[in-house]
TORPADREN-929393 format. One record per residue (C-alpha): residue in one letter; x, z, y. Coordinates in steps of 0.2 Angstrom, whole numbers, plus 2048, in hexadecimal, padded with zeros to 3 digits. Example, Ala and Ser with C-alpha at 12.3 -4.5 7.8 and 13.67 -1.06 7.14 Angstrom:
BEGIN
A83E8277EA S8448247FB 
***
This chain:
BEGIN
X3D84CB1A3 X3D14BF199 X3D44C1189 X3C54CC183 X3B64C5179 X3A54C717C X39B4CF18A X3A14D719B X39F4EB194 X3914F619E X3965031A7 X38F5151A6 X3845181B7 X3905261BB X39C5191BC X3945111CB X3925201D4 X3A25241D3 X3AC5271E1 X3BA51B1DB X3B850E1D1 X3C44FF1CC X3BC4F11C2 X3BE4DF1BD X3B84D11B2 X3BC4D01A3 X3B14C5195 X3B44B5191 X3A34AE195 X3A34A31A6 X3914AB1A8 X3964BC1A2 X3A14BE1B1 X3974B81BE X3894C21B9 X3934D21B6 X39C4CE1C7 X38A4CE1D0 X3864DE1C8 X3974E61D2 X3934E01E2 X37F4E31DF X3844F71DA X3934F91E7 X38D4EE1F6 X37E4E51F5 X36E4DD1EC X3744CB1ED X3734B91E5 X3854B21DE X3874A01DA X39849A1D3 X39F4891CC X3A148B1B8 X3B44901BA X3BC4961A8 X3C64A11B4 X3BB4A81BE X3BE4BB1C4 X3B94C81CE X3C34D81D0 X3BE4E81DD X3C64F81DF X3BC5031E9 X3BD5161EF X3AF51E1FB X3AB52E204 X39753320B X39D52821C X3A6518216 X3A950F207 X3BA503207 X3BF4F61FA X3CA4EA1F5 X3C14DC1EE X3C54CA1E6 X3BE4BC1DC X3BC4AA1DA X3B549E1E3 X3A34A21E7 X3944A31F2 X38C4B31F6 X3784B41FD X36D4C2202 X35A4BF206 X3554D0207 X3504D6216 X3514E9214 X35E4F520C X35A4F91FB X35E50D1FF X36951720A X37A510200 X3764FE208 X37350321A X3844FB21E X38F4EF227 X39B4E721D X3AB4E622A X3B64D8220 X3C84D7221 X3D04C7219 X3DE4C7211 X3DE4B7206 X3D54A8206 X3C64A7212 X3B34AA216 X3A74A121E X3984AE223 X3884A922A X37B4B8232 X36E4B323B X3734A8247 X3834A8247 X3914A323B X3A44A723A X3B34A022F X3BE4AF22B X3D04AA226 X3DD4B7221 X3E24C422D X3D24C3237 X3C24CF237 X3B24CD236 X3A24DA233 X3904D522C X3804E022B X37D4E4217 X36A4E521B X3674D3221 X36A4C3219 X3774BC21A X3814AD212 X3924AF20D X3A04A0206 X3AF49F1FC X3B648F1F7 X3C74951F0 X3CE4A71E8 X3CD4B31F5 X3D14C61F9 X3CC4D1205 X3C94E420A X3B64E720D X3B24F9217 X3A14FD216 X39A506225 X38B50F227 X381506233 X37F51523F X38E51A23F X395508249 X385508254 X38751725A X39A51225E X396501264 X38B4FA270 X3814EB26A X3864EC259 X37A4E1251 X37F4D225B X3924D2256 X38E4D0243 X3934BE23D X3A24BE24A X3B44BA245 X3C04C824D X3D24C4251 X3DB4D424F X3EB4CB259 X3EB4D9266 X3F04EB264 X3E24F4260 X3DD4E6250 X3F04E624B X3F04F8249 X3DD4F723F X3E44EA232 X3F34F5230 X3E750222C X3DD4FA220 X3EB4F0219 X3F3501216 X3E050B210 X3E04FE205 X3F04FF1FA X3EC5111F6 X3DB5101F1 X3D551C1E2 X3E352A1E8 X3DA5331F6 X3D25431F5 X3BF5441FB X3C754D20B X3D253F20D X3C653320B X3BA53B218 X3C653D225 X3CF529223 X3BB524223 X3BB52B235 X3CB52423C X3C8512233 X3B351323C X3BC51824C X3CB50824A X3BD4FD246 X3B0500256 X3C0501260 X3C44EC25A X3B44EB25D X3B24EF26F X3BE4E1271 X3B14D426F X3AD4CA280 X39A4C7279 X3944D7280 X3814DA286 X37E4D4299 X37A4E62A0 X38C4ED298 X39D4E929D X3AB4E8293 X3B34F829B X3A4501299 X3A04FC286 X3B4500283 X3B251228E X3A1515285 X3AA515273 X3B751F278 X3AD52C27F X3A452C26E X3B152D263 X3B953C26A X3A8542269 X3A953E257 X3BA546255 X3B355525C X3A2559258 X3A656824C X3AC57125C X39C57D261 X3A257D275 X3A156A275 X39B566286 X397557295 X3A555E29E X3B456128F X3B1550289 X3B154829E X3C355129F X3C954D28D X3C3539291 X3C95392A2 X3B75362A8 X3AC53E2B3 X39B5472AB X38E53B2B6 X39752B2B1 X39652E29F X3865332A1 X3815232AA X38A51A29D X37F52328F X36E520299 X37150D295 X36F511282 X36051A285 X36752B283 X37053928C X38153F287 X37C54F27E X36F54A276 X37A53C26D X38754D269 X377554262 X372545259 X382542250 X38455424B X373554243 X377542239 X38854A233 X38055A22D X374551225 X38054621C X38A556215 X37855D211 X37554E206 X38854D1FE X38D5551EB X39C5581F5 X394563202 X38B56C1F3 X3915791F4 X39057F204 X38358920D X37457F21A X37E58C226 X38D587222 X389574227 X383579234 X39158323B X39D575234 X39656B242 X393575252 X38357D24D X38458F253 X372595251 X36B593240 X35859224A X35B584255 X36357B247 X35557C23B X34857A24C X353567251 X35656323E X34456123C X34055A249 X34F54B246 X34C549235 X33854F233 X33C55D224 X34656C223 X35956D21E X35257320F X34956720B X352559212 X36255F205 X3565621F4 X3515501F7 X3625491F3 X36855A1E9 X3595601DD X3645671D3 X3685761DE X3635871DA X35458B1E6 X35E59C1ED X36E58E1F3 X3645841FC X35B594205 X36C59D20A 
***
C-alpha cells in the first residue's frame, strides 16, 4: 500500500457519491495521508479536524456501501484524534448518528457531557451534528452505521441523551445486532439497492431494539413502556405500505390494547396515527428525492406507501413539508422532464 510516489490521487466527485465505495491511503507523504484521510471522513461522514502523530505508516482504509436510509462502513486507521466543533449539519447527508461497533483496538468518545471508552465487541452511538471528540491511540477497526437521525428518534425514546454511552451487547438482543453487522459488514459493495434498502431497515430496527436496553431512560418512562413503545413502532415501520393499516391491526398484531398504545404515544406528544401518517409522509418523501425512485410516478410513491387518495396526499404532503410533491422532488431531481413529475 505503500509503495507509490507522490500525492494521494483525487477522486472524481461521482466517486463520492457513489453508492459503494472502497478507498485507502496510498502516498508516501506522512501529510499526504492525513490530509487525504480527512478528505474521506469529511465527504463520507463528517466536517471534522484530524490530528495524527508523524507516523511513516500511517493508514486509513474505508469500505462503505449506502441506500437513501442508512450508510454502513467498515473503517480503519492509525492512531489518531478525531474533532468536530460544528454545531449544525452541513446538509441532509450529515443529519446522522454514527452507531459504532468496535471491532479492534478502542475509542474513547466524548459528547457533551458524557464520555465512553469503547473496546472491541461493545456499541456505542454519537449524534454527527454535535461536537464531539473522538480518541485513538493504537490501530483500530470498526463498522460505523450511519443513521438518520429521525429514523432512531422516532424508534427510541430519549434519543438524544443515550449518545456518548458504551453498550454492552452481552445479552440476546446485542448478540444478535453484532452478528448482524459483523455479517453486513463482510459483504459490503455486493448488495443490490433493494437489498440494501431492506437490511437498512432490519439493522435501524436491531439497533433501537439494543437501545431500549439502556437503564438511563427518562423519569416519566419505564423501561417496559420504552421497550413496548418500539415495538409497537417497528411493526408500524414494517407495515406502513399496507393502505388498511389501523389502531386496531396493529393492537392485535403487538398483543396490546388500542388505548394503551395510545396513552403510550400521548407521552411523545402525538397520537398513534398521526405517527403512521408521519412516517409515511417522511418515507414518500425520501423515495421522492431518490435517483433510485426516479423513475416512478408522485402516485406511485404514494401508493407504495398506503396512500389511497392522490388528494389527500398532495393536501397532507403540503402541509408536512410546506410545497407540493412536485416541488418537493424537482428540488433534488431538476433534471426530470416536467410531464414526469406532473404524472
Amino acid at each position: 500500500m505503500d509503495n507509490n510516489q507522490g500525492a494521494e490521487p483525487a477522486p472524481s466527485p461521482e466517486l463520492w457519491s457513489s453508492d459503494r465505495i472502497e478507498l485507502a491511503t496510498l502516498s508516501n507523504s506522512f501529510q499526504d495521508r492525513v490530509d487525504y484521510w480527512r478528505e474521506m471522513i469529511l465527504r463520507l461522514f463528517a466536517d471534522v479536524e484530524i490530528g495524527a502523530l508523524p507516523n511513516p505508516a500511517f493508514f486509513g482504509r474505508v469500505r462503505s456501501q449506502k441506500c437513501e436510509l442508512l450508510r454502513v462502513s467498515d473503517v480503519g486507521a492509525s492512531a489518531q484524534a478525531v474533532n468536530r466543533r460544528h454545531l449544525h449539519p452541513r446538509c441532509r447527508e450529515e443529519d446522522k448518528y454514527f452507531a459504532v461497533l468496535m471491532l479492534e483496538g478502542s475509542e474513547c468518545l466524548e459528547q457533551g457531557d458524557s464520555r465512553a471508552k469503547i473496546e472491541p465487541g461493545e456499541l456505542s452511538i454519537y449524534d454527527a451534528t454535535r461536537p464531539h471528540h473522538l480518541s485513538f491511540d493504537s490501530d483500530w477497526r470498526q463498522i460505523i452505521v450511519s443513521v438518520p437521525r429521525a429514523s432512531l428518534n422516532q424508534l427510541v425514546v430519549d434519543m438524544e441523551s443515550r449518545t456518548a454511552t458504551r453498550v454492552s451487547l452481552d445479552n440476546p438482543t446485542g448478540r444478535v445486532l453484532r452478528s448482524f453487522l459483523e455479517t453486513l459488514s463482510t459483504q459490503i459493495g455486493e448488495f443490490t439497492p433493494q437489498e440494501m434498502a431492506r437490511l437498512s431497515e432490519s439493522a435501524t430496527h436491531l439497533i433501537a431494539l439494543t437501545l431500549g436496553n439502556l437503564q438511563n431512560l427518562a423519569p416519566d418512562h419505564s423501561r417496559s413502556q420504552m421497550l413496548t413503545l418500539t415495538r409497537v413502532k417497528i411493526f408500524i415501520s414494517d407495515n406502513l405500505r399496507d393502505p388498511a393499516l389501523s389502531a386496531q391491526q396493529i393492537a392485535c398484531a403487538t398483543g396490546l390494547s388500542a388505548r394503551y398504545i395510545g396513552k403510550l404515544f400521548e407521552r411523545e406528544g402525538s397520537s398513534l396515527m398521526r405517527y403512521v401518517l408521519r412516517r409515511r409522509l417522511e418515507r414518500c418523501g425520501a423515495e421522492l428525492r431518490s435517483p433510485l425512485c426516479s423513475t416512478l410516478r408522485i402516485s406511485e410513491v404514494a401508493f407504495r406507501w398506503g396512500f389511497n387518495d392522490m388528494s389527500h396526499f398532495s393536501r397532507v404532503f403540503r402541509d408536512f413539508y410546506g410545497c407540493s410533491p412536485k416541488e418537493w422532488r424537482a428540488v433534488q431531481l431538476p433534471s426530470f422532464a416536467a410531464n414526469t413529475l406532473s404524472r
